[in-house]
RODOGU-782419 format. One record per residue (C-alpha): residue number from 1; residue in one letter; chain; y negated, x negated, z. Coordinates in steps of 0.2 Angstrom, whole numbers, plus 5000, padded with zeros to 4 digits. Layout:
! residues N
[NUM, 'A', 'A', [Y, X, Z]];
...
! end
This chain:
! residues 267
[1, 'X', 'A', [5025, 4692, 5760]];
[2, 'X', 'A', [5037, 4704, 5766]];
[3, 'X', 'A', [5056, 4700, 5771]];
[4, 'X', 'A', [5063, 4710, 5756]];
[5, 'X', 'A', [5051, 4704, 5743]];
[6, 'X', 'A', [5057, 4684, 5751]];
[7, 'X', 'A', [5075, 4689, 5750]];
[8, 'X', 'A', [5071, 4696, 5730]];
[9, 'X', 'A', [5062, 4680, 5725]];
[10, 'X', 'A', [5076, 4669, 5733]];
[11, 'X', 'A', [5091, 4679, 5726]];
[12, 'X', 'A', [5084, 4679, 5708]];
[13, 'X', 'A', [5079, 4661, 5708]];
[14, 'X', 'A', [5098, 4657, 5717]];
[15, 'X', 'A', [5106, 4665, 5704]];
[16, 'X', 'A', [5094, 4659, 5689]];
[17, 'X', 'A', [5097, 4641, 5694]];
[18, 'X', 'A', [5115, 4642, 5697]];
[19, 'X', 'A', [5120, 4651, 5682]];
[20, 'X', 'A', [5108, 4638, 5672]];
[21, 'X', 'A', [5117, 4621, 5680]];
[22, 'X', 'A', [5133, 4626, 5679]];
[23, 'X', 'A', [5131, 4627, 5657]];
[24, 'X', 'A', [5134, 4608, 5659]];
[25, 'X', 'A', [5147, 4599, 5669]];
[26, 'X', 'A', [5139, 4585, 5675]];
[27, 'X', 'A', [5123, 4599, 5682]];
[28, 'X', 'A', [5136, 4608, 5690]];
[29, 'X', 'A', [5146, 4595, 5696]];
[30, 'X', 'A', [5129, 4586, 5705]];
[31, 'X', 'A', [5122, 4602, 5710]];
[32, 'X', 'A', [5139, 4608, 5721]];
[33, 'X', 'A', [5139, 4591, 5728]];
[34, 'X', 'A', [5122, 4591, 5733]];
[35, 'X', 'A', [5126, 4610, 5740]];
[36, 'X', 'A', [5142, 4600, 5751]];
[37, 'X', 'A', [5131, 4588, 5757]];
[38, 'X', 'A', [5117, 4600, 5764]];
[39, 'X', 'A', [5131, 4615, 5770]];
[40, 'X', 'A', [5140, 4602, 5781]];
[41, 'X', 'A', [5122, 4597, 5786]];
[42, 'X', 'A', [5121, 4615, 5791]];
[43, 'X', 'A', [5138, 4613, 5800]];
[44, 'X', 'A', [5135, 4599, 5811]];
[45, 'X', 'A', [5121, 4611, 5817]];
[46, 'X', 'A', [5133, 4624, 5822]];
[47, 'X', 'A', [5145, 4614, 5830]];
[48, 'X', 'A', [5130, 4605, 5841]];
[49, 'X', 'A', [5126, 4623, 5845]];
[50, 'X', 'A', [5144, 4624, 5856]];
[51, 'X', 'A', [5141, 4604, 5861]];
[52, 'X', 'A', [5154, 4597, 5850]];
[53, 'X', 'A', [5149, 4580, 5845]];
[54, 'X', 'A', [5151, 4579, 5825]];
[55, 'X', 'A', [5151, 4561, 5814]];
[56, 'X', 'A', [5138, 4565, 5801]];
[57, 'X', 'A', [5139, 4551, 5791]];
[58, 'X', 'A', [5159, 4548, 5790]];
[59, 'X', 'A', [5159, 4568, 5786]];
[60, 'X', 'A', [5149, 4565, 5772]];
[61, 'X', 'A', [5155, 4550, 5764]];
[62, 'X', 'A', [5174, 4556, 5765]];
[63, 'X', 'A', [5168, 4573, 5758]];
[64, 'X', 'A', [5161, 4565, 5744]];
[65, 'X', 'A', [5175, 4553, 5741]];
[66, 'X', 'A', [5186, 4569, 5743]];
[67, 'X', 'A', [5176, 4580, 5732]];
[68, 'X', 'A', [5176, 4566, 5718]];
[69, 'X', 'A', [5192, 4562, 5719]];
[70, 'X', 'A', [5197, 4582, 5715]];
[71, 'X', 'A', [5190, 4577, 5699]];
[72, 'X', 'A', [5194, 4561, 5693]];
[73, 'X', 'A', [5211, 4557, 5701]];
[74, 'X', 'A', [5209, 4541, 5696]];
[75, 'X', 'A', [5198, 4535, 5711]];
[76, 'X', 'A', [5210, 4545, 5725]];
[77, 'X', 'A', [5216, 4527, 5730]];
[78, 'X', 'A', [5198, 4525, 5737]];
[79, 'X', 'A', [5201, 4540, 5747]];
[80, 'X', 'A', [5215, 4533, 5757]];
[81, 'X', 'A', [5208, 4517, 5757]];
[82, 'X', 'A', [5192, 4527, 5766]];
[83, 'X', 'A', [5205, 4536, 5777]];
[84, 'X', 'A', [5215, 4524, 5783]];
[85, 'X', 'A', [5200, 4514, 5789]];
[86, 'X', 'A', [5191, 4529, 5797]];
[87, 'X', 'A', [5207, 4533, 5807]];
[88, 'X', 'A', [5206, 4515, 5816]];
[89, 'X', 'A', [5189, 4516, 5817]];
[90, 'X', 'A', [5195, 4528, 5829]];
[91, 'X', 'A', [5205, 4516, 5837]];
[92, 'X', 'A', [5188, 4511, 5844]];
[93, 'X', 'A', [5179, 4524, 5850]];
[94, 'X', 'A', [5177, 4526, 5869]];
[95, 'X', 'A', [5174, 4543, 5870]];
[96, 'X', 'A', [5190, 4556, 5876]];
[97, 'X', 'A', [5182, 4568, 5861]];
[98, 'X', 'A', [5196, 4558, 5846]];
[99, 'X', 'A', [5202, 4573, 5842]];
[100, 'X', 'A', [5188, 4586, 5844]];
[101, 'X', 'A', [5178, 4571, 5833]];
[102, 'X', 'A', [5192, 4569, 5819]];
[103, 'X', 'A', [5195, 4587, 5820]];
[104, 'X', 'A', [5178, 4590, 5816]];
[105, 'X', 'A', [5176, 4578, 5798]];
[106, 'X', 'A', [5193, 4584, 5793]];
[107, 'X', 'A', [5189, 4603, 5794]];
[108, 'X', 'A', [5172, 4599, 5785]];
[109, 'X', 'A', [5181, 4589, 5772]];
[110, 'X', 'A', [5194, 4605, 5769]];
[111, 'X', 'A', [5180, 4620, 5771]];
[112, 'X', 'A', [5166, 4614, 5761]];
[113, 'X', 'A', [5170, 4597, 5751]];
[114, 'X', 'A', [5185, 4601, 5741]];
[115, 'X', 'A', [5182, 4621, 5738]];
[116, 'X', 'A', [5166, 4617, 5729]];
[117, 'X', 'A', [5174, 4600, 5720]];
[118, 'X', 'A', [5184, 4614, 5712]];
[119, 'X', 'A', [5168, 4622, 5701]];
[120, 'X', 'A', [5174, 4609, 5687]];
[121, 'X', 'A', [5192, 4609, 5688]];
[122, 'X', 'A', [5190, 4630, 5686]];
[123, 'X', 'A', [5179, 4627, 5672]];
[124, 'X', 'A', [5192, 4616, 5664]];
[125, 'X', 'A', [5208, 4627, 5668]];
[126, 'X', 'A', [5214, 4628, 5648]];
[127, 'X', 'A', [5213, 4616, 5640]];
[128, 'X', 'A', [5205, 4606, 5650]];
[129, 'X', 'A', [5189, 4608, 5642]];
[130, 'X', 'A', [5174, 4613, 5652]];
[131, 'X', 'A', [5168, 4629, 5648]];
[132, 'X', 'A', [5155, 4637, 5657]];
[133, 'X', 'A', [5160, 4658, 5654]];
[134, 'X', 'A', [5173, 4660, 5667]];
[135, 'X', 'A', [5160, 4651, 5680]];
[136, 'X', 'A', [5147, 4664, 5674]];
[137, 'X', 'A', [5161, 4678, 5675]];
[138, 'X', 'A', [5169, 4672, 5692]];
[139, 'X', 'A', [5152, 4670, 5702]];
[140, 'X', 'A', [5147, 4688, 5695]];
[141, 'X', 'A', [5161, 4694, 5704]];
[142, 'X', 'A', [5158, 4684, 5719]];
[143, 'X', 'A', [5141, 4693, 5721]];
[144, 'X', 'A', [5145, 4708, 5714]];
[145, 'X', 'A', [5158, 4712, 5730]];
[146, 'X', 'A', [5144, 4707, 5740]];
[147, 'X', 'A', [5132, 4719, 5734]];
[148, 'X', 'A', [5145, 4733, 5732]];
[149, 'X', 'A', [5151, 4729, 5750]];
[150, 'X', 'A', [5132, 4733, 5756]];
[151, 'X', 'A', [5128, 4746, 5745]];
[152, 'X', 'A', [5146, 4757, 5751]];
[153, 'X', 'A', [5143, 4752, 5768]];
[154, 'X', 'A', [5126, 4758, 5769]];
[155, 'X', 'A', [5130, 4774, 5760]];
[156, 'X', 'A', [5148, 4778, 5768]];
[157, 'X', 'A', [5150, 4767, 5782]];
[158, 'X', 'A', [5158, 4774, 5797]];
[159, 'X', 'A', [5171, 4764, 5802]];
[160, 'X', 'A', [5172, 4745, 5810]];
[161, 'X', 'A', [5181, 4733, 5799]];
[162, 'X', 'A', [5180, 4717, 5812]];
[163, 'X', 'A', [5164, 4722, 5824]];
[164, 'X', 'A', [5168, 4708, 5836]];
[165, 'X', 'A', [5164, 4698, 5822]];
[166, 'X', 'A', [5153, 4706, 5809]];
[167, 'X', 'A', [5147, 4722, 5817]];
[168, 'X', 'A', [5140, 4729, 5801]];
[169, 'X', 'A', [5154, 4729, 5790]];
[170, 'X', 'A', [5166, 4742, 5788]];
[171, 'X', 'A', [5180, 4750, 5779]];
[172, 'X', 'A', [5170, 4761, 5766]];
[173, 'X', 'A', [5159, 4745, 5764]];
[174, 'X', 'A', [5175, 4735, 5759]];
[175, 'X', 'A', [5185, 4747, 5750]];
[176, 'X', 'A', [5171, 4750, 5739]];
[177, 'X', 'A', [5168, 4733, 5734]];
[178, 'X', 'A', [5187, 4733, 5729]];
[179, 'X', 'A', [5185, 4747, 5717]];
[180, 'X', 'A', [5169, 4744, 5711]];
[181, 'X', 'A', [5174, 4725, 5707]];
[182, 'X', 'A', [5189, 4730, 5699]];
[183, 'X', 'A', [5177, 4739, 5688]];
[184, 'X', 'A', [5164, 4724, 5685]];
[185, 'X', 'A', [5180, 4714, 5680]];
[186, 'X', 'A', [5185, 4726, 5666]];
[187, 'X', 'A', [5165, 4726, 5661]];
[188, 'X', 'A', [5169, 4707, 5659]];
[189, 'X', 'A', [5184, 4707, 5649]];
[190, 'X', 'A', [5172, 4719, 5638]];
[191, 'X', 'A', [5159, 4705, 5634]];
[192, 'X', 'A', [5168, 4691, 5630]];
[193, 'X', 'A', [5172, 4682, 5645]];
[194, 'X', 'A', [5190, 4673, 5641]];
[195, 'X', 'A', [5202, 4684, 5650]];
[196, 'X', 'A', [5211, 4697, 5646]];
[197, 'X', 'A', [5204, 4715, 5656]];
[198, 'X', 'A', [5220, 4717, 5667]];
[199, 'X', 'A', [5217, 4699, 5672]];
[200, 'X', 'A', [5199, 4701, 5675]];
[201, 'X', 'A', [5203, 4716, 5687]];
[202, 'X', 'A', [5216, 4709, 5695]];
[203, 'X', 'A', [5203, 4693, 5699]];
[204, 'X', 'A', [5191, 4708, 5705]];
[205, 'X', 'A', [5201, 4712, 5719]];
[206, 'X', 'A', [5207, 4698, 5724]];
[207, 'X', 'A', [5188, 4693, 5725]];
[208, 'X', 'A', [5182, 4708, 5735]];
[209, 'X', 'A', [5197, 4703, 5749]];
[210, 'X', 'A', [5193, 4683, 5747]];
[211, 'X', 'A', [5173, 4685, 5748]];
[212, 'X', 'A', [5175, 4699, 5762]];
[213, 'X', 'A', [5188, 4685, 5773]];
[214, 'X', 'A', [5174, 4670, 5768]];
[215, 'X', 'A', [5160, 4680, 5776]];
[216, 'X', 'A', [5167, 4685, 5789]];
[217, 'X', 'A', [5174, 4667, 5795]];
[218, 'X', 'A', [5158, 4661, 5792]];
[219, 'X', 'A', [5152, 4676, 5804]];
[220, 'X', 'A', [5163, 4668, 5817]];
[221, 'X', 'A', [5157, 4652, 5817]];
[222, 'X', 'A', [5137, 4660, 5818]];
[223, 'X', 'A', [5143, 4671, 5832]];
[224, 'X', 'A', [5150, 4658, 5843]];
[225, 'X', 'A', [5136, 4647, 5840]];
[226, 'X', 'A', [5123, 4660, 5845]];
[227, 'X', 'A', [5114, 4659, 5829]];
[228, 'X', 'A', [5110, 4671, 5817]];
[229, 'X', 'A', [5107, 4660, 5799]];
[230, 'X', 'A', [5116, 4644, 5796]];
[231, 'X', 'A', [5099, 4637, 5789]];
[232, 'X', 'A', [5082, 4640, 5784]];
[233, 'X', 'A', [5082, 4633, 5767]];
[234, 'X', 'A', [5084, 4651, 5757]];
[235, 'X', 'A', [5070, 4660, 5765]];
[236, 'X', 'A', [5075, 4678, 5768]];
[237, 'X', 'A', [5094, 4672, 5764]];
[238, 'X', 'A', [5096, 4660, 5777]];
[239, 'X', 'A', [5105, 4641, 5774]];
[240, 'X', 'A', [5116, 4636, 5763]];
[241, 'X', 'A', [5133, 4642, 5773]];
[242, 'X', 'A', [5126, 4660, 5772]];
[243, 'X', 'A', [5126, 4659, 5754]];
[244, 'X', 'A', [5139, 4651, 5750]];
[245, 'X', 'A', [5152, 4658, 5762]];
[246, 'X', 'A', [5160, 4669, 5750]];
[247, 'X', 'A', [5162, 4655, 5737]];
[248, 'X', 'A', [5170, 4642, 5748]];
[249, 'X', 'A', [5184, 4653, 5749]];
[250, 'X', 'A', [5185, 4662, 5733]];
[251, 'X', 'A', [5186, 4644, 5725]];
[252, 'X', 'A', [5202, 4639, 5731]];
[253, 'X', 'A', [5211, 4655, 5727]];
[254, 'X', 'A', [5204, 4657, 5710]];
[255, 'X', 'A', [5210, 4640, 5706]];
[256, 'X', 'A', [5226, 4644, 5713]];
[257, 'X', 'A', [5227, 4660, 5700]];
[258, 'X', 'A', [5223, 4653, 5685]];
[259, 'X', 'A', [5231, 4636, 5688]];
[260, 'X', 'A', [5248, 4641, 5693]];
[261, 'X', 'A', [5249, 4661, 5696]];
[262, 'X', 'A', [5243, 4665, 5679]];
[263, 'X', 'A', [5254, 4656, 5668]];
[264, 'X', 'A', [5268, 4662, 5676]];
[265, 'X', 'A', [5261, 4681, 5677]];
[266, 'X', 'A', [5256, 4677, 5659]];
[267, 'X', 'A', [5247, 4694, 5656]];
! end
C-alpha cells in the first residue's frame, strides 16, 4: 500500500473516531486520557533520544491525577497529596539529574496532561452542560489550518517561516491558513455551531497562529532528537505527538477565549 493511500485511511478513520467519541463525555474524556498517556510515552522516547533520563511512571500517575483533577475539582487535594510526596521522593534519589528529572515530569504534566483534560471543560463552557458541537466545530478548525497551511504552501510557498526548525513551512503556507480559517469559521456559524459568525472568525485566526506555534514546537523537540515521527502508531501520520501537536496548544487558548475573553468581548 502506497504512503498516501496509508496517510488517507489513517486521517479518515482519526477523524471518524474522534468526532464519534467526543458525542459523549465520558468517550471523550477516556479517549484524551488514553491519548496523554501514550503521547507522554512518545515523549519519554524523545527525551532518551538526547540522553535525558525521564520517570515514566511518576509522569504518568501525576498526569493523570492532574488531568482529572482539571475536571472534577474535587479530588485536587490528591494532587498535592501526590506532589508533595514525589518531591521528597526526590529527596532520595542519588543521581545529580534532580532537576533535569523533575524538570522532565513537570513539563510532561503541563504539555500533554492538562491541555487534553480541557476537551470536557470546553465542551461545558455555558452552562456547564457538555455539548458536543463546539468540539466538532473547534477540532474542524484545528485541521482545517493544517490543511490550508499545506495546500498554500505547496501552491505559493516561497518564503521560510522558521526553516531552522520546520524547513517546509513558510509565510504563504501560514498566511493562507489564516484567511482560509477565518473563512471556515464563518461556514461554522452558518450551520449551526453555537457561536455567533464574528466569534467563529475570530477563533479561526487565533487557530491558524496557535496550530501553526504547536507544530512547530513539536518540530523543535523532533529536530533535536534526530527523529522524524514521534511514533509509529498512525501509519503514514506518525505517533501520537505528530497529530496531536496542533491540539495540545489550541486547547489552552480556546479555553482561555470562551472562559474569560469571551464574556467580557461579549460579541
Amino acid at each position: 500500500m502506497s504512503d498516501v493511500m496509508k496517510r488517507i485511511l489513517t486521517g479518515t478513520a482519526y477523524v471518524t473516531l474522534l468526532l464519534f467519541v467526543i458525542m459523549q463525555a465520558i468517550s471523550a474524556l477516556v479517549l484524551f486520557l488514553l491519548v496523554a498517556i501514550l503521547a507522554t510515552i512518545e515523549l519519554k522516547k524523545i527525551f532518551q533520544k538526547q540522553n535525558i533520563d525521564f520517570q515514566t511512571w511518576p509522569t504518568i500517575i501525576l498526569g493523570i491525577t492532574s488531568y482529572l483533577a482539571i475536571i472534577y475539582s474535587e479530588i485536587k487535594f490528591i494532587l498535592f497529596l501526590e506532589l508533595c510526596i514525589y518531591f521528597i521522593s526526590l529527596l532520595f534519589h542519588t543521581r545529580k539529574n534532580t532537576i533535569i528529572l523533575a524538570g522532565g515530569t513537570l513539563f510532561s504534566v503541563i504539555y500533554i496532561f492538562i491541555p487534553l483534560s480541557l476537551v470536557i471543560p470546553i465542551g461545558c463552557f455555558e452552562n456547564e452542560i457538555y455539548n458536543y458541537k463546539i468540539l466538532f466545530g473547534l477540532l474542524i478548525l484545528i485541521w482545517s489550518s493544517d490543511s490550508w497551511a499545506f495546500v498554500c504552501g505547496k501552491l505559493f510557498g516561497r518564503h521560510k517561516l522558521f526553516e531552522r526548525i520546520s524547513p517546509n513551512k513558510t509565510w504563504e503556507g501560514f498566511i493562507g491558513a489564516i484567511i482560509l480559517t477565518i473563512l471556515t469559521g464563518y461556514i461554522l456559524s452558518l450551520n449551526g455551531f453555537k457561536l455567533s459568525s464574528i466569534e467563529w472568525m475570530i477563533l479561526g485566526a487565533i487557530t491558524a497562529i496557535t496550530s501553526t506555534l504547536g507544530d512547530l514546537f513539536q518540530s523543535m523537540l523532533k529536530r533535536e532528537s534526530k527523529i522524524k515521527d514521534s511514533g509509529k502508531i498512525l501509519p503514514g501520520h506518525g505517533g501520537i505527538l505528530d497529530r496531536f501537536d496542533s491540539i495540545l496548544l489550541c486547547f489552552p487558548v480556546f479555553h482561555i477565549y470562551l472562559n474569560y475573553l469571551k464574556p467580557i468581548l461579549n460579541y
